[in-house]
C-alpha positions in Angstrom: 97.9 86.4 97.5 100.6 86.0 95.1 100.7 82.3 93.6 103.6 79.8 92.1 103.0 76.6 90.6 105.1 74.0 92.7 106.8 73.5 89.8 108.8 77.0 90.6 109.9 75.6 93.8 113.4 75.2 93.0 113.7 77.8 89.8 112.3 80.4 91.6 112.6 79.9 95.5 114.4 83.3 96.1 111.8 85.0 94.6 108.8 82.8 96.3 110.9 83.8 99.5 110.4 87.6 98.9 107.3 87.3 98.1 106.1 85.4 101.4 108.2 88.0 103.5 105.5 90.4 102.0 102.6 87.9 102.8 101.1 84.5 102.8 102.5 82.6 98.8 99.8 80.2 97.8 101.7 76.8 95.9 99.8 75.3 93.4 99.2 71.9 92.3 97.5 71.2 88.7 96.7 74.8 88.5 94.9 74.2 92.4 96.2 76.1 95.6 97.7 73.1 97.6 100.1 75.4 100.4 100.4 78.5 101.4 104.2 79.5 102.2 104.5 82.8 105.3 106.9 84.7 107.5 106.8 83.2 111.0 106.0 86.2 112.1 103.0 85.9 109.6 102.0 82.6 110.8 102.6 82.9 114.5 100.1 86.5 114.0 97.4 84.1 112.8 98.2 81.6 115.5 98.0 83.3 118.4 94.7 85.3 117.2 91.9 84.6 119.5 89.1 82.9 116.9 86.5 84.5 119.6 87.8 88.1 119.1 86.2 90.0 116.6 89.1 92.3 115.5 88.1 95.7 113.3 90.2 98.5 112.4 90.5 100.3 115.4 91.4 97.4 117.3 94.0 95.5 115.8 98.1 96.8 114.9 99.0 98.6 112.2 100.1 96.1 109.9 97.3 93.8 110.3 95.4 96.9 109.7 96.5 97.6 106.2 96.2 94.1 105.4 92.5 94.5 106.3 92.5 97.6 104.1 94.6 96.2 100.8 91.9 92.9 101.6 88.7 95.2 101.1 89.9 97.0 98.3 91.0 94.1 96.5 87.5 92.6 97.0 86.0 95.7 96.0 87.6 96.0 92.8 86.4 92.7 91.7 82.8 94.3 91.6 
């Protein structure tokens, strides 16, 4: 997740815009994620998410797919 300080709130709002078209902006305060900034479409994906489901690959869109994929090989190269 890409991440401002709030401080870059006015300076650079354009480019926090683009960046939470693309996915969820984390806002920090005192170098500490305080908000997260999203596409509705983003937000109302998580929203209307069943917390019961278990979702996997081969049941979930294609988007949230790759987002599934770009999250497990971002964890994977922090080994």
């Amino acid at each position: 997740m890409r991440s401002f300080p709030s401080t870059d709130i006015t300076r650079k709002s354009g480019q926090i815009l683009d960046q939470a078209d693309r996915g969820p902006v984390s806002i920090t305060r005192y170098n500490r994620p305080r908000y997260v900034v999203m596409s509705v479409e983003y937000y109302e994906r998580l929203t209307h998410l069943n917390p019961r489901t278990v979702h996997t690959l081969d049941n979930v869109d294609p988007d949230m797919q790759q987002e599934m994929l770009d999250a497990i090989d971002k964890e994977l190269s922090r080994e």
